[in-house]
C-alpha positions, 0 to 999 in steps of 0.5 A: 307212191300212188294216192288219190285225194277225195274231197269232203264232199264226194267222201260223204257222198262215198259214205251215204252210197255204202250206207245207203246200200248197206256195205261193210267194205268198200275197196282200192283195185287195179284191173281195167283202171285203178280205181276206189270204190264199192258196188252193188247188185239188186236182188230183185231187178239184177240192176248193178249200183256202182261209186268209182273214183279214178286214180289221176290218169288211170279211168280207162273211159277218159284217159288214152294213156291209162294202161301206162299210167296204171302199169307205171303206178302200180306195177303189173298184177291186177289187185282188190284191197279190202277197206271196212265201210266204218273207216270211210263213215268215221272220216265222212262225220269229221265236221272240219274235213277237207279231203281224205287221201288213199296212198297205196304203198307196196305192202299196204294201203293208208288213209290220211285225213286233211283238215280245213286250214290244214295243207 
């Protein structure tokens, strides 16, 4: 099952851009990569804000194989899953947080926490 692991620090900085920007989801996708995150347009400049994090070898900007990579994680069909914004906040305020880890299994998508001390 393919999963990706942020770590405390970029899962705060996750939170603060959706507050920040006021989101109530955020989303897992496969299009052109697979990728976590969540975007914005300004109304007034039409200026697109934007935190992605790639799946290990799926950012199509880095990685030479990540048509493969991505076809052999998680098949053919492109997705967007919705994730509620108050998921990731509750997860950014625990104070032993280590990492979050986001596995997207065939028929669902799962959200584990790793506490310090904790492997």
């Amino acid at each position: 099952m393919p999963q990706i692991t942020l770590t405390a620090l970029q899962v705060r900085k996750f939170s603060k851009f959706c507050k920040d920007h006021r989101l109530e989801q955020f989303f897992v996708a496969k299009d052109h990569g697979a990728y976590v995150g969540a975007t914005k347009r300004d109304e007034d400049t039409n200026e697109l804000h934007r935190i992605i994090f790639y799946f290990k070898g799926c950012d199509p900007n880095k990685d030479k194989d990540c048509w493969n990579t991505q076809q052999d994680k998680f098949g053919g069909d492109d997705f967007v899953d919705l994730i509620p914004a108050s998921d990731l906040h509750n997860v950014a305020k625990e104070k032993a947080l280590d990492a979050m880890v986001i596995i997207v299994k065939r028929s669902s998508i799962e959200i584990r926490t790793r506490r310090k001390g904790n492997a």
